[in-house]
C-alpha positions, 0 to 999 in steps of 0.5 A: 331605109337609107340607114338601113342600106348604109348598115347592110354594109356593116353586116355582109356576109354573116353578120348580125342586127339588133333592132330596138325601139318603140311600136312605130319607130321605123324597125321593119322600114329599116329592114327594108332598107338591109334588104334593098342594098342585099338585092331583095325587094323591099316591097316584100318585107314584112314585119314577121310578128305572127311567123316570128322568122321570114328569109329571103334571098337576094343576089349573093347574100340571104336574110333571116328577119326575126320579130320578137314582139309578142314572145318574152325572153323565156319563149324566146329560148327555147326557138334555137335562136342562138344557132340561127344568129351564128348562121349564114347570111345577114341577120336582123333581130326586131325587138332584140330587148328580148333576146335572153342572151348577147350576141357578139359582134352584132350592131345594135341600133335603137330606134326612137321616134320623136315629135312631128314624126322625127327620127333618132337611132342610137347605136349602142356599143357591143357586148360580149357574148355571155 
């Protein structure tokens, strides 16, 4: 969660998280953490895997939280997801491997976990939008 608040800063007002990693790697604690420093609730995070996108309102800023875990890339084109990520608001994508397209601009963190519970996040460098 503590990375995660540290990230929001990065991505206020309208910017965009990419999120990749292992079932179990700490994506949606991550998101959390976004949330918290937003002025949302963390409790009420959620990993939206079954709804695909969930948003919230905080004190200034909305979030859009996306979970891309059960689409392949080709369903994951035909949600309009492109025009939502150049939206409003903070934006996090879970499971952004998925993604058919790149975003610019976005931070990319890959999440690994490792033994005993340990943790390790990788930011990747940003690509150009294609």
């Amino acid at each position: 969660m503590a990375v995660g608040y540290e990230v929001a800063a990065r991505l206020r007002p309208d910017g965009v998280l990419l999120l990749s990693g292992d079932l179990g790697a700490g994506k949606t604690v991550l998101v959390r953490g976004v949330a918290d420093a937003l002025g949302i609730d963390p409790a009420e995070i959620q990993s939206p895997t079954f709804t695909l996108m969930r948003s919230y309102q905080g004190r200034s800023e909305s979030l859009l939280h996306v979970d891309l875990y059960r689409l392949e890339s080709e369903e994951v084109s035909a949600l309009g997801l492109e025009e939502a990520l150049h939206g409003p608001g903070v934006k996090v994508v879970e499971w952004a491997e998925r993604l058919p397209f790149a975003v610019a601009g976005a931070v990319e963190l890959i999440l690994h976990r490792g033994h005993e519970g340990e943790r390790e996040i990788e930011e990747r460098a940003n690509q150009e939008e294609v």
